[in-house]
N, C-alpha and C positions, 0 to 999 in steps of 0.2 A: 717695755712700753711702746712697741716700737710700732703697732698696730693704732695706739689712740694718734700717733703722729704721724700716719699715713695721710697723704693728699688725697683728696676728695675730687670728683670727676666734677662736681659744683664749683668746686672752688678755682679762684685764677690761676694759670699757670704759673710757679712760682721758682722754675729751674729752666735751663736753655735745652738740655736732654733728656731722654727721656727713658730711665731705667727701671728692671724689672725689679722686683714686681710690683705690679701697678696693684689699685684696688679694683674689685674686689677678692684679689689672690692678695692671700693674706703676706706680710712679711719672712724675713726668714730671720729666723732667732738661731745667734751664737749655740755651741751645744758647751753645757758644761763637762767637761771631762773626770769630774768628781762623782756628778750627779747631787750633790748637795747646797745648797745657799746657805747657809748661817751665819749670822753675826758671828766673831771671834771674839769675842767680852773677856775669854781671860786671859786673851792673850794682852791687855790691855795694863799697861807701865805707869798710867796715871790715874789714880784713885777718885772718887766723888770728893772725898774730905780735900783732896790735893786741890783739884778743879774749884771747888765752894768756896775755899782760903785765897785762891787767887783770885776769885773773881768778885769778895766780900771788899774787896778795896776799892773796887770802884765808885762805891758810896751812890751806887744807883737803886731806881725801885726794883722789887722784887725780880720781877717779870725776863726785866734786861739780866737781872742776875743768871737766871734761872735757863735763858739762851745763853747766854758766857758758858755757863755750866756744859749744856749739852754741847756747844760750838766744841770744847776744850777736849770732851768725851769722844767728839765722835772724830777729829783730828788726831786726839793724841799729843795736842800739843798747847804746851801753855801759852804759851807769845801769843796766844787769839787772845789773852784778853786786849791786846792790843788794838783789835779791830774795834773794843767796844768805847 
């Protein structure tokens, strides 16, 4: 994403230096050494049912559940219901 959060020659100066690369030279992106991005899903130790049961106690609307859920999935870890 490193290109939509490139400074703008419009925009105020927003750094005390001034480092390459400027726009309109694009940025330089990391190289993956795999050459693959994938989600790892199964590598994954905490189930939907797991996630769903902890997060069915918070006696909240759907919605909030249903972020609990995905918070819990995409952490790995259940003490996020905590956050809710």
């Amino acid at each position: 994403f490193g290109d939509e959060w490139q400074v703008l020659p419009s925009e105020p100066k927003i750094f005390h230096e001034v480092a390459h690369p400027q726009f309109p030279e694009l940025c330089i992106k990391p190289e993956d050494p795999r050459g693959e991005r994938k989600r790892r899903l199964a590598e994954s130790t905490i189930s939907i049912e797991q996630a769903e049961a902890a997060c069915a106690m918070l006696n909240k609307d759907l919605l909030t559940i249903k972020d609990c859920v995905y918070d819990i999935l995409a952490t790995q870890d259940l003490d996020m219901v905590g956050a809710f």
